[in-house]
C-alpha positions in Angstrom: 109.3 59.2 49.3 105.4 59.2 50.2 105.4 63.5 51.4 103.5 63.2 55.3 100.8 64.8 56.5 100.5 66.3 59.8 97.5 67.8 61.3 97.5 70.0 64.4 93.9 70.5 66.0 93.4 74.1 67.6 94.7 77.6 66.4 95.9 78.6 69.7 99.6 78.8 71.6 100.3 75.2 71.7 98.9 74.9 68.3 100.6 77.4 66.5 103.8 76.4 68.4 103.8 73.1 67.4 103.3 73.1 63.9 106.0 75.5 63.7 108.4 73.1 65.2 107.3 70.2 62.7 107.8 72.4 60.0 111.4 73.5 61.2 112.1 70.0 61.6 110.4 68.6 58.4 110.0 71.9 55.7 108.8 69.5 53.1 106.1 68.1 54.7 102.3 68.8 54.4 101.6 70.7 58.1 97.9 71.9 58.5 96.4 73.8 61.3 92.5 73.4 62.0 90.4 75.4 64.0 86.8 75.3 65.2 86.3 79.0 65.3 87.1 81.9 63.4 89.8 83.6 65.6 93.0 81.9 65.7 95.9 82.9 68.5 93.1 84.6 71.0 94.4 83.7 74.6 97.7 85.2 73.1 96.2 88.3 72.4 94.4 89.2 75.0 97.3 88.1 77.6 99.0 90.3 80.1 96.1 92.6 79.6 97.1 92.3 75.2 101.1 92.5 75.9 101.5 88.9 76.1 103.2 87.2 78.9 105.2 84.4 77.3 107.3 82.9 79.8 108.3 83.6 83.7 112.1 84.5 84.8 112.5 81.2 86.2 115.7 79.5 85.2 115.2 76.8 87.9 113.3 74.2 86.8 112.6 72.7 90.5 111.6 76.2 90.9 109.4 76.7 88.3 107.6 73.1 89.0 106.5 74.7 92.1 103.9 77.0 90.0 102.5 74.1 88.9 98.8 72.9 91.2 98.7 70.2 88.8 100.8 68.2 86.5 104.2 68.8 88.4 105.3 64.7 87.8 104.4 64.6 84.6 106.0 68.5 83.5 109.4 67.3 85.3 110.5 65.0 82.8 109.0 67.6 80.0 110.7 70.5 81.3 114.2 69.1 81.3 113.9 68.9 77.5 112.6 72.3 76.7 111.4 75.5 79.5 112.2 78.6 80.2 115.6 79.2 79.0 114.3 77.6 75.1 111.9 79.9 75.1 113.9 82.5 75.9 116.2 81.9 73.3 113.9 80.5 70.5 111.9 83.9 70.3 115.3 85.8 70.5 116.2 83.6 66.8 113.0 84.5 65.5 113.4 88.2 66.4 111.3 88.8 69.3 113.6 90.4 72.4 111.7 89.6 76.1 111.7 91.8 78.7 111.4 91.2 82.7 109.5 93.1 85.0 110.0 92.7 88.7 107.9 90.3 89.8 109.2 87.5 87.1 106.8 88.0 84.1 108.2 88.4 80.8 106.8 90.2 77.7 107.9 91.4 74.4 109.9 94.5 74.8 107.1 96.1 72.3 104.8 95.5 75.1 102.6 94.2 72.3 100.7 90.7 71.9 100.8 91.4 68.5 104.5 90.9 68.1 103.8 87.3 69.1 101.2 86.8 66.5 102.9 88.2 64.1 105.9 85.9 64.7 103.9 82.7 64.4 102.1 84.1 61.1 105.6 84.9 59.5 106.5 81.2 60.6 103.8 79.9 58.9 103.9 81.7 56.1 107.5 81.0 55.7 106.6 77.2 55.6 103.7 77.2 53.9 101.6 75.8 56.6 97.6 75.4 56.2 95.5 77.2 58.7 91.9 76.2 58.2 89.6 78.5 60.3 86.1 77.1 60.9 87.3 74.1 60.6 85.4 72.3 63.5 86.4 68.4 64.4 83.5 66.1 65.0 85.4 62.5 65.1 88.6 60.7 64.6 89.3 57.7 63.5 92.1 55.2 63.6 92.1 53.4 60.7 94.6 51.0 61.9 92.3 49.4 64.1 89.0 49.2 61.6 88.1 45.9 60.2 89.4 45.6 56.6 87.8 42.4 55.6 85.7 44.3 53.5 86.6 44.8 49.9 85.2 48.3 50.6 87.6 48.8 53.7 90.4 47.2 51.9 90.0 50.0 49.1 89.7 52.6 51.3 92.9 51.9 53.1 94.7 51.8 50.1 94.0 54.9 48.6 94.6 56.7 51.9 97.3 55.4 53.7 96.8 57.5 56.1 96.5 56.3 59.9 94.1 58.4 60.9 90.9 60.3 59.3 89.4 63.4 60.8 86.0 64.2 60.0 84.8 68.0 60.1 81.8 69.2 60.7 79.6 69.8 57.3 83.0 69.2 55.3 84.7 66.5 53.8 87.0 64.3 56.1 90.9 64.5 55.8 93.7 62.1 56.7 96.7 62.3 58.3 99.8 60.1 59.7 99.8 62.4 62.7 97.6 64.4 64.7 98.6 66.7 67.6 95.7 67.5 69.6 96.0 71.2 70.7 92.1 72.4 71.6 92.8 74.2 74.4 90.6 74.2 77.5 88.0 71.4 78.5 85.5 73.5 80.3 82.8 72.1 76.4 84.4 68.7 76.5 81.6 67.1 74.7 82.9 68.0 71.4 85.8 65.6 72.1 83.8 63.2 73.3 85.3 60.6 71.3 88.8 60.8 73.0 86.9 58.3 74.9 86.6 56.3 72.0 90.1 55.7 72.2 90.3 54.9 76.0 91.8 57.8 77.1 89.9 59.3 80.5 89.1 62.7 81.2 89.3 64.4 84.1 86.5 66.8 85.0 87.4 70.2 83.8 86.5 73.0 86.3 87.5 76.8 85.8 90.7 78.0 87.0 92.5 81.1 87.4 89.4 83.6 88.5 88.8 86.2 90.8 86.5 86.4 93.7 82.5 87.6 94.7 82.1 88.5 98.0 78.9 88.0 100.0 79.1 91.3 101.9 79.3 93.9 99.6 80.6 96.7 101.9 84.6 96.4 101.1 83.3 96.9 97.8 83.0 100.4 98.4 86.7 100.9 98.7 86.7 99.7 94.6 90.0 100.6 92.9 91.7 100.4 96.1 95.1 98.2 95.6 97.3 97.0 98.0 101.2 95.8 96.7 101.6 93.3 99.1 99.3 91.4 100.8 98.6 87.4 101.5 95.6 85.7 101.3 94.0 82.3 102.0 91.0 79.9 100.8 89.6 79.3 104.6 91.0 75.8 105.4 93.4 75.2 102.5 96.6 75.6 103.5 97.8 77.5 100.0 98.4 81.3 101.3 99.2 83.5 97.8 101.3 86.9 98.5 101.2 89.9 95.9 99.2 92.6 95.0 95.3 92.5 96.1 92.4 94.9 94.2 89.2 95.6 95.4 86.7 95.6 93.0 82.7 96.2 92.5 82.6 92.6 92.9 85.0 91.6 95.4 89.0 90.5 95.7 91.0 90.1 92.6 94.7 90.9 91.8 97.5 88.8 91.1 97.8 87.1 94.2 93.9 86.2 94.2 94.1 84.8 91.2 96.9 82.7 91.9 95.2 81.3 95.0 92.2 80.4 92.6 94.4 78.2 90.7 95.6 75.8 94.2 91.9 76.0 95.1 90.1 75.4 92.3 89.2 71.9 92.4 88.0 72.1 96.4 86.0 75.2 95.9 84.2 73.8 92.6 83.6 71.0 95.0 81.7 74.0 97.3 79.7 76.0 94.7 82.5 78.7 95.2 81.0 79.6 98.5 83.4 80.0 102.0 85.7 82.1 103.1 89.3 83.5 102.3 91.2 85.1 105.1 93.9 88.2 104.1 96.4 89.3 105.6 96.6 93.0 104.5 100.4 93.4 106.2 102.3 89.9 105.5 105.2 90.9 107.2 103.5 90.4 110.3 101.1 88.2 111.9 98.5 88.4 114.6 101.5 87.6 117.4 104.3 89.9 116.0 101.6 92.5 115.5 100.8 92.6 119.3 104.4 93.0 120.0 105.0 95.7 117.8 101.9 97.4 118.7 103.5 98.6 121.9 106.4 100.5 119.6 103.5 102.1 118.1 101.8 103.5 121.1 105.1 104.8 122.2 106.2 106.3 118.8 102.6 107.6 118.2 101.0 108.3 121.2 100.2 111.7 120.4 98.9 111.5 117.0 95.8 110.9 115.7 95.6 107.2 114.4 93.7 108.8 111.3 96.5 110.5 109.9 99.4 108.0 111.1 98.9 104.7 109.2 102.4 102.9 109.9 102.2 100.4 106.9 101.5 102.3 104.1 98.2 100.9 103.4 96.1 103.0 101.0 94.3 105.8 103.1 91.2 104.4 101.9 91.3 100.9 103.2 93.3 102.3 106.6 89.8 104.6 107.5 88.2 101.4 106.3 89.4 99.6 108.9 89.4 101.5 111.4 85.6 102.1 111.6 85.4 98.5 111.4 87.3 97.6 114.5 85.1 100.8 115.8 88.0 103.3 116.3 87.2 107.0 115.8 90.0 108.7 113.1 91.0 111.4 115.7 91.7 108.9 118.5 95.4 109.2 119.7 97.2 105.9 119.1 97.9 106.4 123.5 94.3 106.7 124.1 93.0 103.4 121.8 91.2 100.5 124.0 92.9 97.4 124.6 89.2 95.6 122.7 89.6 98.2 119.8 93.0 97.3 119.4 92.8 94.0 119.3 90.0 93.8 116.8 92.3 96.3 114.7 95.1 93.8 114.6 93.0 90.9 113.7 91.5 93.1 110.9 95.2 93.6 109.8 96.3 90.3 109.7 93.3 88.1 109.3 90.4 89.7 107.7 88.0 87.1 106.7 85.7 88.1 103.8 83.0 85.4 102.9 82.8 84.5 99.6 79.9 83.3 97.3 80.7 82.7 93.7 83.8 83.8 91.3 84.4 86.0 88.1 86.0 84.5 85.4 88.1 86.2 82.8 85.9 85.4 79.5 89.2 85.1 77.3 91.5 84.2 79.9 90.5 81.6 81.7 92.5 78.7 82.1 91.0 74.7 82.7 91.7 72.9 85.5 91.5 68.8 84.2 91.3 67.5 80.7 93.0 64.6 79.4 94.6 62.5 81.7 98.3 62.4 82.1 98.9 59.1 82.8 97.7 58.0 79.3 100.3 60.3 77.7 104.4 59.8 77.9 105.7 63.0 79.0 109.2 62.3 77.3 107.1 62.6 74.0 103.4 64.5 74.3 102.2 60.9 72.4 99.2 59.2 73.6 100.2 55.7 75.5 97.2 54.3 73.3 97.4 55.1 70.1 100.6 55.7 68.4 100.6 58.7 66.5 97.9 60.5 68.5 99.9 63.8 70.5 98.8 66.3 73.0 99.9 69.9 73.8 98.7 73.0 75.5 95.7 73.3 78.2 93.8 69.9 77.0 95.7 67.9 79.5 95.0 67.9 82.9 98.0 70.4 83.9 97.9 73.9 84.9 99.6 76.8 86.3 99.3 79.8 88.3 99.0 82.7 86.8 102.6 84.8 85.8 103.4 83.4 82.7 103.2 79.5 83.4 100.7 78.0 81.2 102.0 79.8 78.3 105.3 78.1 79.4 103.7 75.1 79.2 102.0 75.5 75.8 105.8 76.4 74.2 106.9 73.0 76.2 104.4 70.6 75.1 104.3 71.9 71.5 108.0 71.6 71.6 107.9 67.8 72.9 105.4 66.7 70.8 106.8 68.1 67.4 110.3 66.7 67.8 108.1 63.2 68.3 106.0 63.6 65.7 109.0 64.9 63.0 111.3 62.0 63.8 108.7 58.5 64.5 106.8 59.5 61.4 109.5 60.0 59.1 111.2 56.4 60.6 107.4 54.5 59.8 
């Protein structure tokens, strides 16, 4: 029987993950791994700050579609076949143990991205499977649909037998019966310029997952300054992220930022990254329940100084902070503040608008919002709707998640999908 050949394009998560699965499925077959640059696995080790965050605690997969801005149709039917629990357990068989920490992320209990990378190299070297670094694809061709009237065509086809042929940048081309597409973000989508070749569309990849630049620079000054829970808001989006906030010597960042950036990212591309966000620096209460409570505080507090009483364990910092912004001296007695300096306080508590112009993006981090489009690709499968044989995994489609462990989530299901696909309608052809 005529050995296959199977080539998986990118060295990252889904990449790596996928050709794994082929291989598990399919240990005889000719598995090869290109890869444009020279650094294979990078988002992997520089995530979770380098500990890796594989996966999120989510069991429940209505749940976990929630984290989802885009994609949530098409990961349904993908997520019933392989999510959080597979993962789970696959890296438990291949001797990694995952640990939760309290707000749902999950990381190897070494606390070390290398303990994902080396799993994946042991995999591959335990199957033998090519990695070809600086190996940069330039075209694809199908070569069931070229013209083989030729006597030069008709040779061709019969010495490679192959259904598609990959050329490489300043290399010779190679051939394969199946290609899984695994490139990671869109953000340079030229170079895969001829997906469009095949009819596939491509929807226009803007940055997600980023943190933000404020125009005022003087809540800067209180840089370093974190708060555990607070909720914030793109001005007239109706996404509101709560976690922990950090002020930085550019502006807002922190999970909870950075998950707002993710539901946003499309509209405020669409703006130059320029409006407002609106934080609530005490989500367990808003501007009306504040007012309310307010009159508890007087009562409790009216002798102190408001300086040294700060009621919601807010940083000390960022209390004084406000303060002088709703114009409130620190040795004022909570009895003796006025009703205007109050009320400026409270809005400053629960709705503190900070305008912003531009965003900082994580250089090796990132995530792409767009890519391929998902309606040209059968979710049940990762194959392309167009051309038989053609798969997708990882970040190149247009699906993303919030940060916490999602998109990772996504790599290990796509790569999944796509290499039981590939391992059983290539071996039946």
């Amino acid at each position: 029987m005529e050995k296959k050949k199977i080539v998986v394009v990118g060295g990252g998560a889904a990449g790596f993950f996928c050709a794994i699965q082929i291989a598990t499925l399919q240990p005889h077959w000719e598995i090869c791994i290109l890869e444009k640059t020279n650094k294979l696995l990078s988002k992997v080790k520089v995530s979770g700050g380098g500990r890796c965050n594989v996966t999120h605690a989510c069991p429940d997969i209505e749940m976990l579609l929630t984290k989802y801005p885009r994609g949530t149709r098409f990961l349904k039917k993908a997520f019933y076949q392989f999510a959080t629990k597979n993962t789970i357990e696959w890296f438990k068989q291949n001797g990694v143990e995952l640990h939760t920490e309290k707000d749902g992320r999950m990381f190897p209990t070494t606390n070390s991205s290398d303990t994902i990378i080396d799993c994946f190299l042991r995999k591959i070297h335990q199957y033998d499977i090519k990695v070809l670094t600086q190996h940069e694809v330039v075209d694809i061709n199908d070569n069931r649909i070229v013209n083989n009237t030729t006597e030069e065509n008709k040779k061709s086809q019969s010495l490679q037998k192959k259904a598609f042929t990959i050329q490489l940048q300043g290399r010779a081309s190679i051939h394969a019966d199946a290609i899984c597409l695994a490139t990671g973000g869109m953000l340079k989508s030229d170079r895969l310029s001829w997906l469009l070749n095949f009819g596939h569309s491509i929807v226009a990849p803007v940055p997600s997952l980023f943190t933000f630049n404020t125009a005022d620079k003087k809540i800067t000054t209180l840089m370093g300054v974190a708060v555990e829970k607070a909720s914030i808001q793109w001005r007239g989006n109706k996404n509101i992220e709560t976690g922990p906030l950090l002020i930085t010597h550019w502006g807002i960042s922190g999970p909870a930022a950075i998950k707002l950036s993710a539901w946003c990212a499309r509209e405020m591309s669409a703006t130059q990254y320029e409006g407002a966000i609106v934080i609530n620096w005490i989500p367990t209460f808003n501007e009306a329940t504040l007012k309310m409570e307010w009159i508890n505080f007087r009562m409790d507090f009216g002798k102190r100084e408001i300086g040294s009483k700060n009621p919601f364990d807010l940083p000390q910092r960022l209390w004084h902070y406000l303060l002088q912004e709703a114009g409130i001296a620190m040795n004022t007695k909570w009895a003796d503040i006025k009703s205007v300096n109050q009320q400026q306080l409270i809005q400053l508590l629960t709705r503190y608008t900070l305008d912003i112009k531009g965003k900082t993006t994580f250089k090796e981090e990132f995530v792409t919002c767009g890519g391929v489009d998902v309606k040209d690709i059968d979710a049940l499968t990762m194959e392309s709707k167009l051309i038989p044989g053609l798969h997708f995994a990882g970040e190149m489609m247009d699906v993303d998640g919030i940060t916490g462990g999602f998109n990772f989530q996504h790599a290990w299901t796509s790569g999944w999908i796509a290499a039981q696909h590939i391992s059983t309608s290539i071996q039946a052809s």
